[in-house]
C-alpha positions as CSV (number, residue, x, y, z in Angstrom):
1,X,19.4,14.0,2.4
2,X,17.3,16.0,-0.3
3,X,13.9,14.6,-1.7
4,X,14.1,14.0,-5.0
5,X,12.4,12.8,-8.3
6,X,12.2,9.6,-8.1
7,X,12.8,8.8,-4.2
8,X,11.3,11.2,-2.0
9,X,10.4,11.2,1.9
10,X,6.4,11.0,2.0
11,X,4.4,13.4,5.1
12,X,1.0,13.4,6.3
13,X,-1.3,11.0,5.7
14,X,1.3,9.1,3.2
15,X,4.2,9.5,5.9
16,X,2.2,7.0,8.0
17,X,2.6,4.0,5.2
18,X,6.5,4.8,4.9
19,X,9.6,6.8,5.3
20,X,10.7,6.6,1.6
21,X,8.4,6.0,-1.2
22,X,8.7,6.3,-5.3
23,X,6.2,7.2,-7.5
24,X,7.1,7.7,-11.1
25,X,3.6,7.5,-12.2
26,X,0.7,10.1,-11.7
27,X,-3.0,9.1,-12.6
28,X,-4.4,5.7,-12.5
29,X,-7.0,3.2,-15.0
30,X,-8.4,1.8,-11.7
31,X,-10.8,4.5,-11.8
32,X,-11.8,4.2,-7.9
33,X,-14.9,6.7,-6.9
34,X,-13.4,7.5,-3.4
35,X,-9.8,8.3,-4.8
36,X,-7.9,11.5,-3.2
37,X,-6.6,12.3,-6.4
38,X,-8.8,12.9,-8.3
39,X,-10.7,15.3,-6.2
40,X,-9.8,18.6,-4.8
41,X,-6.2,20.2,-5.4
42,X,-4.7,17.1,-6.7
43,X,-7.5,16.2,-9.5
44,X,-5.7,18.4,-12.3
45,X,-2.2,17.1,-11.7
46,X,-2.8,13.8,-10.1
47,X,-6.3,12.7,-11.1
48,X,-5.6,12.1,-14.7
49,X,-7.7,8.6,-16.3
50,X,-4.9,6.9,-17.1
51,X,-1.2,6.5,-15.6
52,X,1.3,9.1,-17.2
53,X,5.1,9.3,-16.4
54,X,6.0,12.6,-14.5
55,X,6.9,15.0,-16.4
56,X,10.1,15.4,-14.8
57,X,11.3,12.3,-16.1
58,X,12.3,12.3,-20.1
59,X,11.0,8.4,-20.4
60,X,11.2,5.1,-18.4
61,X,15.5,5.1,-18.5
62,X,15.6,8.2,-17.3
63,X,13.2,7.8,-14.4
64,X,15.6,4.1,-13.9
65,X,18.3,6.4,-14.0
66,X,17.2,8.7,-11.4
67,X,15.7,6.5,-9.4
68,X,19.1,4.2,-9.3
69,X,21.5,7.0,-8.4
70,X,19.0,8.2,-5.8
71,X,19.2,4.5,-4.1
72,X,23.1,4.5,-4.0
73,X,23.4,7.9,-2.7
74,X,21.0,6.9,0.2
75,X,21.3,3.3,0.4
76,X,22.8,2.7,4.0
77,X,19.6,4.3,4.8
78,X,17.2,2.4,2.1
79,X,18.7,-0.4,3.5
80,X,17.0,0.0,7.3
81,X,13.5,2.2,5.8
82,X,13.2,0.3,2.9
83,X,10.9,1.9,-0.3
84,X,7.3,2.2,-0.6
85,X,5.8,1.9,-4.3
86,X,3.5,4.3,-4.9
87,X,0.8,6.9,-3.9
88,X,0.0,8.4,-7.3
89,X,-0.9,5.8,-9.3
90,X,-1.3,2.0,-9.1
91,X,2.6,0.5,-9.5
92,X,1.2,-2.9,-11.4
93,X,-0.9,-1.4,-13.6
94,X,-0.2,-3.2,-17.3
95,X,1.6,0.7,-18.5
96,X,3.5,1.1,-14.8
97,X,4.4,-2.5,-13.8
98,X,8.0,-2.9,-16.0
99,X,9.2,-0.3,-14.4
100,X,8.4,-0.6,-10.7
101,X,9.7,-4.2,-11.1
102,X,13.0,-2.9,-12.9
103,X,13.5,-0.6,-10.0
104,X,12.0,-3.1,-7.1
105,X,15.1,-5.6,-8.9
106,X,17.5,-3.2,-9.0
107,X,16.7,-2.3,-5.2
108,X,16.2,-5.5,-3.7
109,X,19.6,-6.8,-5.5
110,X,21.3,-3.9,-3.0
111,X,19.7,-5.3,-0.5
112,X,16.7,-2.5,0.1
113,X,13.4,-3.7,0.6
114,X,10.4,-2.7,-1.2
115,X,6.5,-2.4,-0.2
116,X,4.8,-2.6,-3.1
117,X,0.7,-1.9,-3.2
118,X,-1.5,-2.4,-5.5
119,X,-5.1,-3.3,-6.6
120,X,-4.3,-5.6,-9.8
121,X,-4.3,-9.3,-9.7
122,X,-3.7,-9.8,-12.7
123,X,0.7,-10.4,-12.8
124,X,1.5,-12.9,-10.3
125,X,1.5,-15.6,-12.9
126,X,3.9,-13.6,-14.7
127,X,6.1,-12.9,-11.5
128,X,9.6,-15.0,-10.8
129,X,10.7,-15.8,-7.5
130,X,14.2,-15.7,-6.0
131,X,15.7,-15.9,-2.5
132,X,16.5,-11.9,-2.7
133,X,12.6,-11.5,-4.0
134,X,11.4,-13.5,-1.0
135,X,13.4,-11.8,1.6
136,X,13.0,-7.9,0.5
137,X,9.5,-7.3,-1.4
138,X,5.9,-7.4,0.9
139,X,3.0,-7.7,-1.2
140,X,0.4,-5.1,-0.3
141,X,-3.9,-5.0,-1.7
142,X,-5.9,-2.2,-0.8
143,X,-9.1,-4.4,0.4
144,X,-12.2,-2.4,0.3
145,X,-15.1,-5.1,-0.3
146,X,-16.4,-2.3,-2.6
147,X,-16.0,-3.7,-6.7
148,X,-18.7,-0.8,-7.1
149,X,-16.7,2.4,-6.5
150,X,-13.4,0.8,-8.0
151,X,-14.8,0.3,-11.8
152,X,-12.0,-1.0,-13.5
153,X,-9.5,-2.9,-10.7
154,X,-9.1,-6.5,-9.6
155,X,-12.3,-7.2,-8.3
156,X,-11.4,-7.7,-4.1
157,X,-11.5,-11.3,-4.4
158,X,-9.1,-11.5,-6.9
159,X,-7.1,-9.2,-4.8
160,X,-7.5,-11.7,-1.7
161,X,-6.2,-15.2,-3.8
162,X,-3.2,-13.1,-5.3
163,X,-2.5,-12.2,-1.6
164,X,-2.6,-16.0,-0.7
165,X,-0.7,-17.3,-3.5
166,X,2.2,-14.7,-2.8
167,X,2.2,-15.9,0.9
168,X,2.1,-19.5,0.2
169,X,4.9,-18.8,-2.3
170,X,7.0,-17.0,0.6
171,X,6.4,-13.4,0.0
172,X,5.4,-11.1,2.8
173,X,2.0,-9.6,3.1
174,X,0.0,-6.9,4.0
175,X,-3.4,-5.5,3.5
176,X,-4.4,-1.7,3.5
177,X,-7.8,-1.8,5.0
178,X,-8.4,1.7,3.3
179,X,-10.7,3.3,3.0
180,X,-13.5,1.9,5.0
181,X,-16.5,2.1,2.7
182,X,-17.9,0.1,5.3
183,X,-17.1,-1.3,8.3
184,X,-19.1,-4.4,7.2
185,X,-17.4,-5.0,4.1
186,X,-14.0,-4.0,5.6
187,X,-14.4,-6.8,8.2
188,X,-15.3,-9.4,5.8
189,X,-12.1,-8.5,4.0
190,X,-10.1,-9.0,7.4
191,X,-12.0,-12.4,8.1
192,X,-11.3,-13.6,4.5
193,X,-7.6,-12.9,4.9
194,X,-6.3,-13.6,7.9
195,X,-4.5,-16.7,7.6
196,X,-1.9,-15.3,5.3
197,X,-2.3,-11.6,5.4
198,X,0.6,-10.6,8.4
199,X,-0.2,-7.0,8.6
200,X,-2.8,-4.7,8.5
201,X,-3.0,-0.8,8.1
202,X,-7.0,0.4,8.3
203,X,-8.0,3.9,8.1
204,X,-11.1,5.7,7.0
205,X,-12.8,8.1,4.2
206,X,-11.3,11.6,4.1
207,X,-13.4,14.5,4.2
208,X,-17.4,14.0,4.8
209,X,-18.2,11.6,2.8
210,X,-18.6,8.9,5.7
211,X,-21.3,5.9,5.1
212,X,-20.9,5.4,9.2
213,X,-20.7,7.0,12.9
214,X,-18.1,7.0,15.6
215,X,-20.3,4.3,17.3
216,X,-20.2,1.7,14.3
217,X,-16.3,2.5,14.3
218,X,-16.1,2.2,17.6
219,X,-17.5,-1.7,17.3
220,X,-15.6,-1.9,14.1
221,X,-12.3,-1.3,15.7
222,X,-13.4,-3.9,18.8
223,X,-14.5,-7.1,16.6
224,X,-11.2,-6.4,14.0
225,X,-8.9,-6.0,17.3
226,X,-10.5,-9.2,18.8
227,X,-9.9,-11.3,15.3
228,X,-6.7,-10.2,14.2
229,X,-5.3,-10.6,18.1
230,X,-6.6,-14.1,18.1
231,X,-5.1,-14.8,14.4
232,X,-2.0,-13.6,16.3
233,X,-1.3,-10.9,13.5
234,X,-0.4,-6.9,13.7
235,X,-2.5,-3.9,12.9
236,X,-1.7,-0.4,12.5
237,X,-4.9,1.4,13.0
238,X,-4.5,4.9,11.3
239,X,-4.8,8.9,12.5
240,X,-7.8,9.4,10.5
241,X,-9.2,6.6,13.1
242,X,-8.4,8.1,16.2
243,X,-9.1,11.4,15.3
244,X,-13.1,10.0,14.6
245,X,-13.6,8.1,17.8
246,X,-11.2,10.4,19.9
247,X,-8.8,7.6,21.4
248,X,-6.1,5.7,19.5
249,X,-7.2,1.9,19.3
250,X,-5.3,-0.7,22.0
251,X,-4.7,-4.2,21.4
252,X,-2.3,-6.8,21.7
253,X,-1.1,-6.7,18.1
254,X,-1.5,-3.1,17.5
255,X,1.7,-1.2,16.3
256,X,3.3,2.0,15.3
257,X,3.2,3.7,12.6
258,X,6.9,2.9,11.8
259,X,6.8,-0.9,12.0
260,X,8.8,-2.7,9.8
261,X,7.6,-5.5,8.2
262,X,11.3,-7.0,7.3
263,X,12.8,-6.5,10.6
264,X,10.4,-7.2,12.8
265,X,8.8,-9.9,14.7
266,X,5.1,-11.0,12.5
């Protein structure tokens, strides 16, 4: 299989959220301070105010287009990976949202799930159910506790009740703890959530911008292991984690980078 415009087999960093992801969109309106793209070798092509449709696509059918005949090519695979939406942009933004939930449709229709993650709270009154929706999409917020550094998304509360709301309504959830601003605030956001989040992924700050030392990680990763082992869900503590206190995190609910939220046991 070849990577490709619209469906495309994500490494580093990204590899560790999925196997498969789709991004048609590159630049975002949330306008978060700590955001990898818009600093360093990304900024110019990646850090752009505003979400813009890559420019290898000729509009919004095309990128469809693409994207479709991707998914049938590969879909006995799709099928068992599933897709992740997206790591260039925000996939509900009001400009992006039509056509991640054309393609999320069209995918989960085929029976391919989709992970979709997002800081906007602001279109689950406009979203329809289905059996099909409620078996193949998981619901993802990035939860920072931070409304400061992320100017113009869903303030984290608002974030948190959409989360509910798409549980009690059946969907499957998950939070990216990411990044920790701090451990304080990312704690809160675990406490707050743990009675319908069934999944978390946590990892910190890139570069050297830290607000915190190995030793408050180090206590972080303890009192989050405790409470989401007790709450009886599953965590995926991230590299960028074990590479700062020099140990990968243990716990009863810890898992692999590769767990699958549709097929395996919450």
């Amino acid at each position: 299989m070849r990577n490709s415009n619209a469906l495309y087999q994500p490494a580093g960093k990204a590899g560790e959220y999925a196997q498969w992801a789709c991004n048609f969109y590159v630049g975002c309106s949330n306008d978060c301070e700590y955001c990898y793209c818009k600093h360093g070798v990304f900024s110019k092509s990646m850090g752009m105010p505003t979400p813009q449709l890559k420019k290898c696509f000729k509009d919004e059918n095309h990128a469809f287009a693409v994207f479709c005949w991707d998914l049938e090519r590969n879909r006995e695979t799709l099928s068992r990976t599933g897709i992740f939406f997206t790591f260039t942009s925000d996939p509900m933004l009001a400009e992006c949202r039509n056509l991640t939930m054309r393609a999320v449709m069209y995918a989960v229709e085929r029976g391919v799930p989709c992970q979709i993650l997002t800081k906007r709270a602001d279109f689950i009154e406009h979203l329809y159910d289905s059996p099909m929706m409620l078996k193949n999409i998981a619901w993802g917020f990035t939860l920072t506790g931070a409304d400061s550094l992320e100017k113009n998304a869903s303030s984290n509360t608002e974030r948190i009740e959409a989360m509910h709301k798409l549980y009690e309504r059946g969907y499957k959830t998950f939070a990216s703890i990411e990044p920790v601003i701090s451990p304080i605030f990312s704690l809160e956001c675990i406490y707050k959530t743990l009675d319908f989040c069934q999944l978390y992924k946590i990892g910190l700050l890139s570069g050297k911008r830290k607000n915190y030392t190995p030793a408050q990680i180090e206590n972080f990763v303890r009192n989050a292991n405790t409470t989401i082992d007790m709450a009886g869900r599953k965590v995926y503590w991230k590299e960028s984690v074990e590479k700062y206190i020099g140990y990968k995190p243990q716990g009863s609910m810890c898992v692999d980078y590769n767990f699958n939220i549709f097929t395996e046991e919450l």
